[in-house]
PDB file of the backbone (N, CA, C, O) and the ligand in Angstrom, with CONECT records:
HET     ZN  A 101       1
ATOM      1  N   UNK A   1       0.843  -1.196   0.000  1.00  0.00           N
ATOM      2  CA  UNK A   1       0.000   0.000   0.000  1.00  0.00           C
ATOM      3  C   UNK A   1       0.879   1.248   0.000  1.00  0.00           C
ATOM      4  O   UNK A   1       1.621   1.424   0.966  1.00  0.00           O
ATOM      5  N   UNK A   2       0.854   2.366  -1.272  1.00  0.00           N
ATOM      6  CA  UNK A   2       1.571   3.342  -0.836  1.00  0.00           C
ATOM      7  C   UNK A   2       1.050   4.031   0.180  1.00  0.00           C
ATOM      8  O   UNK A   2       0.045   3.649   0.780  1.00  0.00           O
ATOM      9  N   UNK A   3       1.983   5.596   0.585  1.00  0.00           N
ATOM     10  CA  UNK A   3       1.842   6.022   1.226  1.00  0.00           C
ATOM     11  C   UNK A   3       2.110   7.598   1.220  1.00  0.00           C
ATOM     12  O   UNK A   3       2.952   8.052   0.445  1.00  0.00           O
ATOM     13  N   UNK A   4       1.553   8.248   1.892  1.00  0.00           N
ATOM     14  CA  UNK A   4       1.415   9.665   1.135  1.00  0.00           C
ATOM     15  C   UNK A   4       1.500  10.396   2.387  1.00  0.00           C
ATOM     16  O   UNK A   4       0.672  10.159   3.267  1.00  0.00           O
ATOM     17  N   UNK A   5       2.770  11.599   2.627  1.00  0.00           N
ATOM     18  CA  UNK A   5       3.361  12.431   3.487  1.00  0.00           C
ATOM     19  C   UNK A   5       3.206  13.382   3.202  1.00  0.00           C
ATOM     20  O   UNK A   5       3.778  13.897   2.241  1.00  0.00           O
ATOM     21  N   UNK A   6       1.619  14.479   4.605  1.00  0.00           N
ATOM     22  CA  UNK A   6       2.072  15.744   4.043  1.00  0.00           C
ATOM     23  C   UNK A   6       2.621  16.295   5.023  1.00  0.00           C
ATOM     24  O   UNK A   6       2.518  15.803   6.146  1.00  0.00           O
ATOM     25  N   UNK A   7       3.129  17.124   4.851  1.00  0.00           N
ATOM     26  CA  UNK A   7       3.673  17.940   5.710  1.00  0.00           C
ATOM     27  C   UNK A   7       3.538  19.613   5.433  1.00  0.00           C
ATOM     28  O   UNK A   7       3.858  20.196   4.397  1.00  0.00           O
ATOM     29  N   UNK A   8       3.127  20.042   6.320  1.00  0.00           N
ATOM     30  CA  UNK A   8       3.184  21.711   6.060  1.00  0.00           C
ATOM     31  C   UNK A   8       4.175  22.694   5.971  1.00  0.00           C
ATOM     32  O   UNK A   8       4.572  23.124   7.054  1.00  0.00           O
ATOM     33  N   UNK A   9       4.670  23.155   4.966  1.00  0.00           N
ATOM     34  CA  UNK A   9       5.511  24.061   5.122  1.00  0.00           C
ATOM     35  C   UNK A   9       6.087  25.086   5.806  1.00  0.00           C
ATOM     36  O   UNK A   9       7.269  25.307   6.069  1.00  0.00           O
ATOM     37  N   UNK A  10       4.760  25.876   6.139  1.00  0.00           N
ATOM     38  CA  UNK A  10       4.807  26.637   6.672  1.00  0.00           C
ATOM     39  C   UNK A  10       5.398  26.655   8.341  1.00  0.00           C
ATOM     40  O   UNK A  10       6.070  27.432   9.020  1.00  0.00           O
ATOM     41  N   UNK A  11       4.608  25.099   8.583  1.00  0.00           N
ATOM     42  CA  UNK A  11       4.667  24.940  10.787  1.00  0.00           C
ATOM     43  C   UNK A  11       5.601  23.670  10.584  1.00  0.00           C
ATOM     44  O   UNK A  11       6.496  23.560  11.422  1.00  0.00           O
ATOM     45  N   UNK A  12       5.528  22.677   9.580  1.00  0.00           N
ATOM     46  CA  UNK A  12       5.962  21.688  10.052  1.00  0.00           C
ATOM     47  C   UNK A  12       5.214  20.354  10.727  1.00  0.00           C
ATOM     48  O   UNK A  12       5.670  19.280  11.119  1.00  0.00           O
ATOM     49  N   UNK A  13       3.735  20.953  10.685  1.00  0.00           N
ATOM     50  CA  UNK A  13       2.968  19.651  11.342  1.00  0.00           C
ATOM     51  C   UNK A  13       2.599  18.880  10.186  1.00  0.00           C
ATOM     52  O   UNK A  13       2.719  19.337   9.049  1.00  0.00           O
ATOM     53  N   UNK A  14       2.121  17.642  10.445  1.00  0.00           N
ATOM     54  CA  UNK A  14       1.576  16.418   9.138  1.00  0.00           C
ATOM     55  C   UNK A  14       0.277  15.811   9.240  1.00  0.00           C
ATOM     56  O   UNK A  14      -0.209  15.100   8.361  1.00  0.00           O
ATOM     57  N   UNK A  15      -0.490  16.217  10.747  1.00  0.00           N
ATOM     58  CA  UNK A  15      -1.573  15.407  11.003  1.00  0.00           C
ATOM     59  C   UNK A  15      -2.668  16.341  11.605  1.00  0.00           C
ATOM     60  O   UNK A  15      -3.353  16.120  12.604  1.00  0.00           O
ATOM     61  N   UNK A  16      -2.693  17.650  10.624  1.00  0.00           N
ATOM     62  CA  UNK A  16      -3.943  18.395  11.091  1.00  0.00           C
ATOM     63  C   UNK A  16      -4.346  18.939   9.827  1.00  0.00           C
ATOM     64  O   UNK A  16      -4.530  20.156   9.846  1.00  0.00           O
ATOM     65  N   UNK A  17      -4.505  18.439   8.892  1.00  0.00           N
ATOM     66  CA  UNK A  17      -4.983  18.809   7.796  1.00  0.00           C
ATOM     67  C   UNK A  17      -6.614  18.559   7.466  1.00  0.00           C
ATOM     68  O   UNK A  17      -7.329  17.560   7.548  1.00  0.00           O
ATOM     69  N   UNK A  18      -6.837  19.840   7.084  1.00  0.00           N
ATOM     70  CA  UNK A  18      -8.448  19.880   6.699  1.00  0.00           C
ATOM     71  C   UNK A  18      -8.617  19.985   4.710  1.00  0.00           C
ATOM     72  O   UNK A  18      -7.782  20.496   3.964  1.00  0.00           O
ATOM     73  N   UNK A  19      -9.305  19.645   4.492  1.00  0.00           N
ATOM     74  CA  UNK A  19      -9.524  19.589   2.734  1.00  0.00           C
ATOM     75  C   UNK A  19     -10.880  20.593   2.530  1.00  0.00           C
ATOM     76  O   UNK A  19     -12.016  20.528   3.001  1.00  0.00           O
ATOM     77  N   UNK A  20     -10.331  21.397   1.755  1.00  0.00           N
ATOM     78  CA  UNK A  20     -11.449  21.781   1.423  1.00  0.00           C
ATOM     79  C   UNK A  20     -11.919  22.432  -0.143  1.00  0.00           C
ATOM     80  O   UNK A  20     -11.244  23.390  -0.520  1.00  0.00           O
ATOM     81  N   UNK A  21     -12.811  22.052  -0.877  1.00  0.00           N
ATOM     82  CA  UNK A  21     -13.454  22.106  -1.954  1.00  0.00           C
ATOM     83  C   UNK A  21     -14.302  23.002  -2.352  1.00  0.00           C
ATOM     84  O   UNK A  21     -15.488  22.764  -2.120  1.00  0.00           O
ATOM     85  N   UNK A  22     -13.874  24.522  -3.195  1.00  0.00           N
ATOM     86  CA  UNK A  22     -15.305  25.340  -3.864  1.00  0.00           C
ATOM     87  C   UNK A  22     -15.116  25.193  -4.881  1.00  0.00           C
ATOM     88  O   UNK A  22     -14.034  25.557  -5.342  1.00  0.00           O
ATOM     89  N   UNK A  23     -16.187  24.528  -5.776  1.00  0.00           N
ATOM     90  CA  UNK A  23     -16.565  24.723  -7.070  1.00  0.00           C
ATOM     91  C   UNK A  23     -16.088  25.892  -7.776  1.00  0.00           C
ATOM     92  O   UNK A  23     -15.282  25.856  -8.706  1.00  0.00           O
ATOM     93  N   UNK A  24     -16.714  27.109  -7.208  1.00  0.00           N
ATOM     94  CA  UNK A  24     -16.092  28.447  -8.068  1.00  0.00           C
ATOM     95  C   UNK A  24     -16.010  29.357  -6.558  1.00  0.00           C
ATOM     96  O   UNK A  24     -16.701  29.139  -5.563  1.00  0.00           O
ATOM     97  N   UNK A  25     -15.262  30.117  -6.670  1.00  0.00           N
ATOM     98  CA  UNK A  25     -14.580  31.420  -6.399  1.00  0.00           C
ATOM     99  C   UNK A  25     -14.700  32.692  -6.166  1.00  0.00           C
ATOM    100  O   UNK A  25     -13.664  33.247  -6.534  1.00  0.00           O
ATOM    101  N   UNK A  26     -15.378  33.361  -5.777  1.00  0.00           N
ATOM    102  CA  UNK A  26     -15.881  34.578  -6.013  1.00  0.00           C
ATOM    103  C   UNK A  26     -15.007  35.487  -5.179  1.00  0.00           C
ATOM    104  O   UNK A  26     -14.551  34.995  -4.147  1.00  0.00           O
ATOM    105  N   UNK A  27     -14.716  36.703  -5.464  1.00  0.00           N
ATOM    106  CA  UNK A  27     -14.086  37.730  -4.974  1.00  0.00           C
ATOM    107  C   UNK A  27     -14.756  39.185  -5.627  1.00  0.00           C
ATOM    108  O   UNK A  27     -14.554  39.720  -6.717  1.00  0.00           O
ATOM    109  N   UNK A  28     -15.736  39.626  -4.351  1.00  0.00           N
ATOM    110  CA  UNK A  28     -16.662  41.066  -4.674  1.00  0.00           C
ATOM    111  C   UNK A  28     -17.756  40.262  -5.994  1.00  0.00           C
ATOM    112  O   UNK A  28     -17.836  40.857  -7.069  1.00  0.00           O
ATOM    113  N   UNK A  29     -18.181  39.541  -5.894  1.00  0.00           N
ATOM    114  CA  UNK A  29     -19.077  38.889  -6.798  1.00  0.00           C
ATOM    115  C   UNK A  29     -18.523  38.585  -8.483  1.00  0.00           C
ATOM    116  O   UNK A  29     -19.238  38.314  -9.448  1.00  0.00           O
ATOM    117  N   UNK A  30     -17.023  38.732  -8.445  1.00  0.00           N
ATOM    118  CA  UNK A  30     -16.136  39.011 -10.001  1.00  0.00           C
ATOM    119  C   UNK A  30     -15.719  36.978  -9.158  1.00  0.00           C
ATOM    120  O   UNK A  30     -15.360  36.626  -8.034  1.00  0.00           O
ATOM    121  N   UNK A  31     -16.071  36.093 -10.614  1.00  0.00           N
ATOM    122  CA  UNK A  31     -15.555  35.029 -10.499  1.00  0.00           C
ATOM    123  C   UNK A  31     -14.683  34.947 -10.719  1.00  0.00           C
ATOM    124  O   UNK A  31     -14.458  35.123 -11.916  1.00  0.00           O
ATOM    125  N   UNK A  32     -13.378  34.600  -9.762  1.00  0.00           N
ATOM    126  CA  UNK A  32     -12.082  34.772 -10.070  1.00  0.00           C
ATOM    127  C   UNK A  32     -11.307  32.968 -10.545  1.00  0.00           C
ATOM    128  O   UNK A  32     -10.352  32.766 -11.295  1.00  0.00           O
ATOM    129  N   UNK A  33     -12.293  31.749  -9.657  1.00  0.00           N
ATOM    130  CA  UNK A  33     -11.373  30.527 -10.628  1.00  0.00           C
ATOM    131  C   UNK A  33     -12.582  29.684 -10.444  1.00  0.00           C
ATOM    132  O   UNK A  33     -13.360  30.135  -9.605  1.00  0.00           O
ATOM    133  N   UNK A  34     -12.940  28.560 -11.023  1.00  0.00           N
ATOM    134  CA  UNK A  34     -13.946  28.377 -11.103  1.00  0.00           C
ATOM    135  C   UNK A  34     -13.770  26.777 -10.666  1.00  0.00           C
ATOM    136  O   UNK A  34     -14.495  25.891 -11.119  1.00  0.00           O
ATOM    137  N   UNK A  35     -12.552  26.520  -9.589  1.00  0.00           N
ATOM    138  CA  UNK A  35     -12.387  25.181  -9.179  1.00  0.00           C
ATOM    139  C   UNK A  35     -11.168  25.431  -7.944  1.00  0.00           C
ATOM    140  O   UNK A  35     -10.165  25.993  -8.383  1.00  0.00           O
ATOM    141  N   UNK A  36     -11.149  25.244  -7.148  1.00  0.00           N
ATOM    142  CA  UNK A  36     -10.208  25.597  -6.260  1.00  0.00           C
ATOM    143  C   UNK A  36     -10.572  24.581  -5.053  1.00  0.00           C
ATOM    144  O   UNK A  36     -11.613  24.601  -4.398  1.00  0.00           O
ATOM    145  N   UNK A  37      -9.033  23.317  -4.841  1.00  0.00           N
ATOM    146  CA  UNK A  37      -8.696  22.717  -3.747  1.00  0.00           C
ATOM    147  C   UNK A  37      -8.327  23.121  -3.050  1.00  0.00           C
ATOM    148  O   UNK A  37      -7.444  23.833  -3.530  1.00  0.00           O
ATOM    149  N   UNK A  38      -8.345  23.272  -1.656  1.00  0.00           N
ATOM    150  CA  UNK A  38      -7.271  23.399  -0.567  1.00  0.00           C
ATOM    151  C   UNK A  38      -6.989  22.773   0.871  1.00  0.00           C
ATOM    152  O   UNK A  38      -8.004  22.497   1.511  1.00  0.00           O
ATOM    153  N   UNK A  39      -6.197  22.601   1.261  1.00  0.00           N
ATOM    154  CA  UNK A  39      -5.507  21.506   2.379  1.00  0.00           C
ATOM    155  C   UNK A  39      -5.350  22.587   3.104  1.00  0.00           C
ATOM    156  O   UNK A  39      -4.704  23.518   2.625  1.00  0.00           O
ATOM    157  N   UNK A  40      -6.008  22.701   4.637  1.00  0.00           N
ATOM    158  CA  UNK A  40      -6.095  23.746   5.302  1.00  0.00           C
ATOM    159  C   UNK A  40      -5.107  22.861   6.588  1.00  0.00           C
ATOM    160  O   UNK A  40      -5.125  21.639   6.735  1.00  0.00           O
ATOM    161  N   UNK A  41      -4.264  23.869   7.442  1.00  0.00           N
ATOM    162  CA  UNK A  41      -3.602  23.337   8.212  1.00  0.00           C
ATOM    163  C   UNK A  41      -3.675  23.772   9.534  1.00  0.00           C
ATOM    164  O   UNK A  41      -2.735  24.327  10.103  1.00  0.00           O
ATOM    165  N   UNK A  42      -4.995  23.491  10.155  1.00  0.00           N
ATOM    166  CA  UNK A  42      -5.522  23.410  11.354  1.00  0.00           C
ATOM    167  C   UNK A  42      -4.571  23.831  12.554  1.00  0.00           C
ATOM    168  O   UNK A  42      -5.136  24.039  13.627  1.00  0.00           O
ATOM    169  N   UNK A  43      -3.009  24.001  12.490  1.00  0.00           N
ATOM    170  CA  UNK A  43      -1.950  23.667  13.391  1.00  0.00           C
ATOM    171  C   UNK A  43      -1.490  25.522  13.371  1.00  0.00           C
ATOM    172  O   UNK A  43      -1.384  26.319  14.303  1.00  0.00           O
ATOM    173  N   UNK A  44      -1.311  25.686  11.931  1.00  0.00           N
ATOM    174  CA  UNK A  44      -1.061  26.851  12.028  1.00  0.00           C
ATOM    175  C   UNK A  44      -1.922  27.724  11.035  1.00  0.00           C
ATOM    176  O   UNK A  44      -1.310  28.717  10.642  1.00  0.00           O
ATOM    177  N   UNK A  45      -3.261  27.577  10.516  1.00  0.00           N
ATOM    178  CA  UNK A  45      -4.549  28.580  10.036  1.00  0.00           C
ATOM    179  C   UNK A  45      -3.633  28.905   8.752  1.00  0.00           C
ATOM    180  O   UNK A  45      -3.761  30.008   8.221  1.00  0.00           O
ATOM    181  N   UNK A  46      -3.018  28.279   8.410  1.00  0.00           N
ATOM    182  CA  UNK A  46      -2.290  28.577   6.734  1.00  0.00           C
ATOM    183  C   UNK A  46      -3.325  27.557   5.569  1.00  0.00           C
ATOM    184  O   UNK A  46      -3.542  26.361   5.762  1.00  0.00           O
ATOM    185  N   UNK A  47      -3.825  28.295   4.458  1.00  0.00           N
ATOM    186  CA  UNK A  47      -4.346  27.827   3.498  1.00  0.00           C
ATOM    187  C   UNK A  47      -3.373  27.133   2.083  1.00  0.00           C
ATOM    188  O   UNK A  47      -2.551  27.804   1.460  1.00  0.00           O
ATOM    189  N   UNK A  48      -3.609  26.081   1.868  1.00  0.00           N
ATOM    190  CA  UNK A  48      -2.697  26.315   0.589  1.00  0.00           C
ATOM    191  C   UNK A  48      -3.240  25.388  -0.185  1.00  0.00           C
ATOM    192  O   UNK A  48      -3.626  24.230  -0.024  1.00  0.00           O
ATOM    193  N   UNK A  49      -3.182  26.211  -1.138  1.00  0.00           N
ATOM    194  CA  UNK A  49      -3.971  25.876  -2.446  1.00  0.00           C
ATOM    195  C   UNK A  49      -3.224  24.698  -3.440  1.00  0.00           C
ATOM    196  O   UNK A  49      -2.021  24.667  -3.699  1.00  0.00           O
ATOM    197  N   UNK A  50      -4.265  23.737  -3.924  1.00  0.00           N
ATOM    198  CA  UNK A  50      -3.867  22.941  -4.821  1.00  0.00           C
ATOM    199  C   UNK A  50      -4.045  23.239  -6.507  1.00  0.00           C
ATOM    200  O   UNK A  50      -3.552  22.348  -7.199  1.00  0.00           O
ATOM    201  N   UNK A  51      -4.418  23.901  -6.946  1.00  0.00           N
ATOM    202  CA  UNK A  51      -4.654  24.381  -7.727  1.00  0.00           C
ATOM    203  C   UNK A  51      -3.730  24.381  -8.769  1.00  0.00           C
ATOM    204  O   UNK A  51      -4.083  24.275  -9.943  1.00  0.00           O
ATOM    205  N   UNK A  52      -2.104  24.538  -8.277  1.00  0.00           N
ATOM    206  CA  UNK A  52      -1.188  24.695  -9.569  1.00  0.00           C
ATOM    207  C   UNK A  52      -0.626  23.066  -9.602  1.00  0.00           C
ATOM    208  O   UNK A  52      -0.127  22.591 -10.622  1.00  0.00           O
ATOM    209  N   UNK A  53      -0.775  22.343  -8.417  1.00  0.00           N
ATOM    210  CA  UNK A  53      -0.169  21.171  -8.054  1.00  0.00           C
ATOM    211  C   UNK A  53      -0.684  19.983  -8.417  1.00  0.00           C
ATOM    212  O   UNK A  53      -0.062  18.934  -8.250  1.00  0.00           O
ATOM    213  N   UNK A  54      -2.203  20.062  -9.093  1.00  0.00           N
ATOM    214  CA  UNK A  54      -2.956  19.261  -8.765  1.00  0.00           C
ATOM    215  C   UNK A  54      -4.063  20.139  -9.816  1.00  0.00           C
ATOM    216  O   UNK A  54      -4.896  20.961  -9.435  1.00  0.00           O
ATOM    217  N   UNK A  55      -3.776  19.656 -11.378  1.00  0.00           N
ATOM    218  CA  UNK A  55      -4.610  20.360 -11.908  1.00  0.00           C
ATOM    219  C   UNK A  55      -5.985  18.921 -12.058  1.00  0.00           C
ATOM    220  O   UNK A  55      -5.771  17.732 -11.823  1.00  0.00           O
ATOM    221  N   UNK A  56      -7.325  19.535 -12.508  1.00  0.00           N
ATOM    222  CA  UNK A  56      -8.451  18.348 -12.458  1.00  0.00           C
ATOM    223  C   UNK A  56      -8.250  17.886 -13.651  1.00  0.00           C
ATOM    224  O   UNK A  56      -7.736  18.542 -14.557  1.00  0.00           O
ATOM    225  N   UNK A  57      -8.633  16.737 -13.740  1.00  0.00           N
ATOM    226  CA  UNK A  57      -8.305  16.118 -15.298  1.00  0.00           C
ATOM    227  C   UNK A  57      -9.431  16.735 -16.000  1.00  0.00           C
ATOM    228  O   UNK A  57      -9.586  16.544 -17.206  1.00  0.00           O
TER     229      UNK A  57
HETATM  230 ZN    ZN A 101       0.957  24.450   9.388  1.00  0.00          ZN2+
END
């Protein structure tokens, strides 16, 4: 079975990660991306986006 290590850049923790999924994007009601992942890191409130890493097929 593989196995898959994240780790946060920012703090350094690996086991407080939250996922989170919007369809589309909005900023002042101007749709800015219209698919956006992100792995939220509960440890230290840093967002980071999957988006360039992890495009959708
Ligand atoms: Zn962190």
């Amino acid at each position: 079975m593989a196995k898959l290590h994240l780790i946060c850049g920012n703090c350094g923790c690996n086991d407080m990660w939250e996922w989170k999924h919007n369809p589309e994007f909005f900023d002042d009601d101007e749709l800015i991306d219209d698919e956006n992942v992100f792995l939220f890191c509960r440890n230290c409130a840093t967002i980071h986006s999957l988006n360039d890493n992890a495009k959708k097929n």
